[in-house]
N, C-alpha and C positions, 0 to 999 in steps of 0.2 A: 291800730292796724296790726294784723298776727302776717309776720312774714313765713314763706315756706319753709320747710323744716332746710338746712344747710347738706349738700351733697357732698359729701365726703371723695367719692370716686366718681366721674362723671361715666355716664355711658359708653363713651368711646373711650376711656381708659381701659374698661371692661373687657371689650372687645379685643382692644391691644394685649391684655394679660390671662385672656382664653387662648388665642394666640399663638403667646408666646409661649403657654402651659403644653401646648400641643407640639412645639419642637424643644422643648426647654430638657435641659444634659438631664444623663440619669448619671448616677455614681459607679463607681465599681471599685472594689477595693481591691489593690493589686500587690504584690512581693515590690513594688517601686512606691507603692502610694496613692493615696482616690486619686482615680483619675473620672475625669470628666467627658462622656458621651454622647454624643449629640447627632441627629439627623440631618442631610441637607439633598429633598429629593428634586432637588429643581437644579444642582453642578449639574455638571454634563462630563461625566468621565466615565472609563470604562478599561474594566482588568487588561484587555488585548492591547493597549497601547503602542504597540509597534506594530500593526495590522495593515497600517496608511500604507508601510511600504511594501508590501504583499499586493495591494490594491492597485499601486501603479503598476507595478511590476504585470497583474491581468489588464489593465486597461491600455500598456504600452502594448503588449503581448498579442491586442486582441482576442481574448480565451475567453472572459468572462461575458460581455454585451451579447457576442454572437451566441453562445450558450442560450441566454436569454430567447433573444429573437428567435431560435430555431428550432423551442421548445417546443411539441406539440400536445401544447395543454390550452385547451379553453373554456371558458364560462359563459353559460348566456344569463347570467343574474349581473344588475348592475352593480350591488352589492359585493360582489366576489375577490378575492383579492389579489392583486396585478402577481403576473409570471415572475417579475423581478422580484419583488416581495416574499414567494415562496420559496423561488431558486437562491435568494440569496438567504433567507432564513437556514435551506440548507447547508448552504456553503460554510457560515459562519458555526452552524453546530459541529458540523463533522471537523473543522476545524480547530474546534476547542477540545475535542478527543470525546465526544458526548458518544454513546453507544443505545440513548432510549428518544422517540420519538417526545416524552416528558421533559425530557432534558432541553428540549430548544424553548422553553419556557423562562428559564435563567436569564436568556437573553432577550427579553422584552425590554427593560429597562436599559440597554445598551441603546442609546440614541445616536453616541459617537460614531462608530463604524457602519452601522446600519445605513446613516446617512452619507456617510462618506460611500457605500455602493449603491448609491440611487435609489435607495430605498423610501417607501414612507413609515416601514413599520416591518419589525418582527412579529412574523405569525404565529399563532395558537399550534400547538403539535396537532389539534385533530383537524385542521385547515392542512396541514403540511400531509397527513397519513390520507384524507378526500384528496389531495390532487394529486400523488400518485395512485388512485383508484380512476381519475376518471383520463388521463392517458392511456394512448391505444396502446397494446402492448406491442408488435410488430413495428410501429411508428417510432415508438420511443427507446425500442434496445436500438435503431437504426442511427435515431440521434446521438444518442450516446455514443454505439460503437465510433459513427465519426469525427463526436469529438477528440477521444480517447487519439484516432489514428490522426487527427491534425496535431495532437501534443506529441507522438513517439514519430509517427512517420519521416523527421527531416536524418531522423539515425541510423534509420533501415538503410541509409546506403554507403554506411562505413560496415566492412564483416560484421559478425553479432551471432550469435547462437539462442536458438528458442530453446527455452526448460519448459517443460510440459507436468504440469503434478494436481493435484487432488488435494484437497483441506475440508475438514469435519467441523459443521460448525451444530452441535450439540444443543439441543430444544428439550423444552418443558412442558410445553404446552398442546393442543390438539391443531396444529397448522397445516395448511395444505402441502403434500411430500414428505411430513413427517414421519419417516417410516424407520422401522428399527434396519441396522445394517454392519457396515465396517465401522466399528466405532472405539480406538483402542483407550480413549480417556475413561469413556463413562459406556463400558462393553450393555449390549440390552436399550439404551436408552435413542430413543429416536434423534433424530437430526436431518440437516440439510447436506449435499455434497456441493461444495464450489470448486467448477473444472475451470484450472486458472493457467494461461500464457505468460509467460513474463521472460523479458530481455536478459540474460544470463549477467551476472555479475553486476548492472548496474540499475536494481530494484525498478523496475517501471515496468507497470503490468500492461497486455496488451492486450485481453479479455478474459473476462471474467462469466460463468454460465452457470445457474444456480438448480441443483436437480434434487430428487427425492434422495432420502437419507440410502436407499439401495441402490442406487447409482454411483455408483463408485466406481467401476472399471475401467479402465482404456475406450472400451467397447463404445461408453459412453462419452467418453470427450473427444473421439478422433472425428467426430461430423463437425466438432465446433472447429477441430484444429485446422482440417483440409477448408473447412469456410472460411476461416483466419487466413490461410495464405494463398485462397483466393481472390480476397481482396486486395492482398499484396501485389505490385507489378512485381514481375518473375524475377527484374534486373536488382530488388531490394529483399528478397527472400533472404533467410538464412542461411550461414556454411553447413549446419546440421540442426537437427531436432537432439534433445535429450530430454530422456526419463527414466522412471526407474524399472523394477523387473516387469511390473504390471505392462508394461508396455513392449517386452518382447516376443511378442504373438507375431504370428507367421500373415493375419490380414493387416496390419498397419507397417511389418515391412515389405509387402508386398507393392501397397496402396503408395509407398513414398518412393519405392523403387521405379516405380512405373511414374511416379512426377518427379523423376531426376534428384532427388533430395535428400541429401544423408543423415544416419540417424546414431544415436548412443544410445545402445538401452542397459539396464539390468538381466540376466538371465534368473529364473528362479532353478534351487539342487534341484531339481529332477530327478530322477535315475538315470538319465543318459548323460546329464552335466557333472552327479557324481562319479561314472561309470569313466569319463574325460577328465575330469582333474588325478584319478586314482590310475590312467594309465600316463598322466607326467610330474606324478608326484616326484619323481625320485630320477626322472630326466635334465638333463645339465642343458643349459641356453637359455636360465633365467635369467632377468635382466634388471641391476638395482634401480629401485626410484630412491624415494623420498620416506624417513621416516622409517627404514626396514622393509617396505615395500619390496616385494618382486614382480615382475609381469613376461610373460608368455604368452607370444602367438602361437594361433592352432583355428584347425577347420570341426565345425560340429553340423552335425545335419540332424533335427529331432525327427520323431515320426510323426510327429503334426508338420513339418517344413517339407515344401515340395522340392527345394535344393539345398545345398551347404550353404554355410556362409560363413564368415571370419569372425570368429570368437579369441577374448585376451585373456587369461587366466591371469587375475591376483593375490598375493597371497603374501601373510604377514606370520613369521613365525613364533611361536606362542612360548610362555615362559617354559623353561629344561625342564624343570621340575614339576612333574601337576601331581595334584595334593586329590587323590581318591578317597571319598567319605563313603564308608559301609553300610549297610540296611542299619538303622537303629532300632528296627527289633529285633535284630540279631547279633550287633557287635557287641564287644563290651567297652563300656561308658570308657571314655577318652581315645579311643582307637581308632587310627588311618596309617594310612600306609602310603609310602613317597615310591614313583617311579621313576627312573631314569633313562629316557629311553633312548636304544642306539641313535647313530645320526641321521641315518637314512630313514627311522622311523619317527622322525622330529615331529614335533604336530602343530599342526596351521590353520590358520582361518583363510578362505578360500571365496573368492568371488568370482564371478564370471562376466565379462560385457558381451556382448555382441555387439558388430559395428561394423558398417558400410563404409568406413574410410582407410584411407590407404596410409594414416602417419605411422612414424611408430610408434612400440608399444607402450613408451613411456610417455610420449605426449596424450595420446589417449586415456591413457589412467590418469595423467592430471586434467585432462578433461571432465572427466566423470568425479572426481574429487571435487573439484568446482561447483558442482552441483547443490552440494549442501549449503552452497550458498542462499537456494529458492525458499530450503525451510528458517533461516533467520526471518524470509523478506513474508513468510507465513505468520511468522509468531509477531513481527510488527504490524503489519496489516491486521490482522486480526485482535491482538490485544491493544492495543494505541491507537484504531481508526475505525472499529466501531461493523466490524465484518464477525464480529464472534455476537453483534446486538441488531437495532431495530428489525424485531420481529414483526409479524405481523399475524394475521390468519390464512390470505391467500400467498400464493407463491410473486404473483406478478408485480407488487411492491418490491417483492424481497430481491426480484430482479432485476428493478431499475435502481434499489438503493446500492444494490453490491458492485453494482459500473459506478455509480456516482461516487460512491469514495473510493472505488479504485482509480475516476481520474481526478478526484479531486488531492488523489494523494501524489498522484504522478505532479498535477502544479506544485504541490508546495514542494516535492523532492525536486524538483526540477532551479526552484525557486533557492532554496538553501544551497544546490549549488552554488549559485551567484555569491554567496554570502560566504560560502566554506568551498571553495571547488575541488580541495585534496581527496576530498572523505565523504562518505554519505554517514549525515548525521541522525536517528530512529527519532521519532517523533519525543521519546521520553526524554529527549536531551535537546532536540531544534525549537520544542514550544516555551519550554521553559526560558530558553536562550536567547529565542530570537521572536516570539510572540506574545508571550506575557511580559505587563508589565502596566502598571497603573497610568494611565492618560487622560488631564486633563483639559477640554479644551475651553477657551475664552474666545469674544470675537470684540473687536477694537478697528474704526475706522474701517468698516466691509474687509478686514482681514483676519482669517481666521488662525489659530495658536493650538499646536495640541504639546501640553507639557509630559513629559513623558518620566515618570522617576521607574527608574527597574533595582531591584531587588537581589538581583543575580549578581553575584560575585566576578563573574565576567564582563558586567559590564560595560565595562572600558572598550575591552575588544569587539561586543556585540557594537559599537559607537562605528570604532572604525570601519567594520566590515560595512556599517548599512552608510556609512561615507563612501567609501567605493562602488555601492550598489548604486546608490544617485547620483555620484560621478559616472556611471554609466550609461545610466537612463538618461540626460541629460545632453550627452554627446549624442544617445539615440536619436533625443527627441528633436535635436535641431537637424539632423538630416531624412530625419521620419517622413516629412511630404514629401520626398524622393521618393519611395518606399514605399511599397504595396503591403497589407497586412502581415503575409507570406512573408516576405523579405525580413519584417521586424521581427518576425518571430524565428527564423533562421535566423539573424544576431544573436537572440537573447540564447535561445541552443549553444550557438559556438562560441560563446560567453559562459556557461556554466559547465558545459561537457570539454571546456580549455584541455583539461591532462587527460582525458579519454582521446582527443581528440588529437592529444600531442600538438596544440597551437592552431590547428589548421580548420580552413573555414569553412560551414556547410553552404554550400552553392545553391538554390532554387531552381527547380526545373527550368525555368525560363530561361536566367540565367546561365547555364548550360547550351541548351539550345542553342543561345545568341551568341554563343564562343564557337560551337561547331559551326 
């Protein structure tokens, strides 16, 4: 009898060492040594590992759900993929500082967070670029703008000052508004103009309007501004408006004069504001600030203004000595010449405000100092959250995505207060800090574990801070079903804006009422 020939490897070892060939370490050889590599796509971790606490923090807040719910986006294919789904694909990119609709692509394999927001799945970017194509447009800056004022609104009724300004966001491409214009980075080159509101001093925008690259004047944002504090009740408006010279046109003080509401502007030299500084130059009742600063009240009336009004002349004086360089086709090689000039012909840099308020002239000039606060909260916004990116072709994407991360930026500023309430921390420093960080999660007896190892040097203190965040949320949450959504979210405000607010708690309309 001929026995079969004897199997060396049975078939199903086979099967075990195709396998295990297919996740089996690669080498690398490193300045420490081979090290050994290997894949494991079935863990469940993901880079954001401190995200969970951002998550409570919307879901105690009520910010996020309602977003959801009040989207108006829908699909009549069964196929399509749910509102939660896209809005939170959004959230979690603009989040991570992504600035390309390609970019939310990264995060498909994040199963951690995605599910921790209700989600079943990170969408495709071109699922994410179709469903801001099929919202109404009218519908949805509507949505938006209310979320925007449910996040900032509980503030409008402690004082506050509107900054009013303009930001270039510079294109390549042939997109709808792309039109050449004011553009001082990339002079020639088309772009978009974003006419942006924002709360003076403590970075939180209040809308955002996204226009053709030649729209850039005042002209063009005072319909968005007067809309803006229309929808304001008149008892939560601001102490004044400020902006820069673009905005001292004689129809938007006229327009703010006639709604009771004061304003800072810039003036731009003229000839009639050179013609005004040139007759007090050399007038005594300047008044020291800050810095070498001097300031001077004084009346100017132009021949575009139908009356006077009260202008502040500033003025810083410029080094003794100025260094005058000759025609160089006509000196000879090394030659200038030093002047020294009398006192009374010292020479100065000279600005001018115009302004509807009665302080003096030194509080006013640190007012409008203050100012340059709005272009830091420009260069963050736009470099770190993704307002300098997701382009598109037509304009009305580029309008809904320019609100969405201006409020999704206001949460998480809003959010890092809790965490740092001294200081407002720029996204290049709060993601690293307090959002990145490798999390794994496990689940064991229906309880789920996310391990979190972070990488930052701060560590330690990023621990403590989010121990006091959930000491917070915590005390919220057991008195929470007292509490109407409003109310929780008035704590979680007078919980972050603590040193804004100097301790003190914001009240809820109702609440109010119900003490009158």
């Amino acid at each position: 009898m001929v026995l079969p020939p004897k199997v060396i490897h049975p078939k199903s070892d086979a099967e075990i060492s195709l396998k295990k060939r297919e996740i089996s370490a690669l080498i690398a050889d490193t300045f420490d040594g081979k090290i050994h590599i290997e894949w494991d796509p079935q863990a469940q971790v993901t880079p954001l590992g401190q995200l969970p606490f951002f998550i409570q923090y919307l879901k105690v807040g009520h910010l996020f759900q309602p977003w959801v719910d009040e989207c108006p986006l829908s699909y009549a294919s069964n196929n399509a993929p749910k509102k939660v789904n896209v809005l939170g694909s959004f959230l979690l990119s603009i989040l991570a500082g992504h600035n390309r609709y390609s970019h939310i692509t990264s995060l498909m394999g994040d199963t951690v967070n995605s599910t921790l927001m209700g989600m079943t799945k990170v969408v495709s970017d071109d699922s994410a670029r179709r469903a801001l194509w099929k919202i109404d447009e009218e519908a949805g800056v509507r949505w938006l703008q209310d979320h925007m004022a449910y996040c900032y609104s509980p503030l409008l009724s402690q004082p506050w000052i509107l900054d009013a300004d303009v930001t270039i966001k510079t294109l390549y491409g042939k997109q709808e508004g792309a039109v050449v214009g004011y553009n001082p980075h990339k002079p020639g080159r088309p772009s978009h103009t974003f006419h942006t509101y924002m709360i003076a001093n403590l970075r939180l925008i209040l809308e955002v309007e996204v226009q053709a690259g030649d729209q850039s004047s005042s002209a063009y944002s005072a319909p968005g501004l007067w809309a803006l504090l229309d929808r304001i009740p008149r008892s939560n408006w601001p102490t004044f408006i400020r902006g820069d010279c673009d905005w001292g046109s004689d129809t938007i003080m006229i327009e703010a004069e006639q709604r009771g509401i004061d304003y800072l502007f810039k003036l731009r030299k003229s000839p009639y504001v050179k013609k005004l500084i040139l007759q007090h130059h050399c007038n005594t009742g300047w008044v020291k600030t800050r810095d070498n600063w001097e300031a001077l009240s004084a009346e100017l009336k132009l021949s575009t203004w139908k009356e006077a009004r009260r202008v502040v002349l500033v003025r810083r004086r410029l080094q003794q000595n100025i260094v005058i360089a000759p025609d160089p086709d006509k000196a000879v090689p090394e030659q200038f010449s030093l002047l020294e000039p009398a006192e009374d012909m010292a020479a100065f840099e000279y600005s001018v405000l115009v302004t509807s308020l009665t302080s003096e002239v030194v509080t006013i000039f640190q007012h409008y100092r203050d100012r340059a606060d709005c272009e830091n909260n420009f260069d963050e916004i736009k470099n770190q959250w993704g307002w300098g990116g997701f382009v598109t072709k037509k304009i009305k994407p580029c309008q809904f995505i320019a609100r969405m991360i201006a409020l999704i930026y206001n949460w998480w500023s809003l959010f890092v207060r809790l965490a740092e309430p001294d200081k407002h921390y720029e996204a290049i420093v709060s993601r690293p800090l307090l959002l990145h960080g490798v999390g794994k999660q496990t689940s064991h007896a229906a309880q789920k574990t996310l391990t979190i190892t972070s990488t930052h040097g701060r560590a330690a203190y990023v621990r403590a801070a989010y121990e006091r965040v959930c000491a917070f949320f915590d005390e919220l949450k057991a008195i929470a079903p007292q509490l109407t959504p409003l109310q929780c979210w008035y704590r979680i405000l007078s919980e972050a804006m603590k040193k804004y607010l100097q301790g003190a708690l914001l009240k809820p309309p109702d609440l109010i009422n119900s003490e009158c």
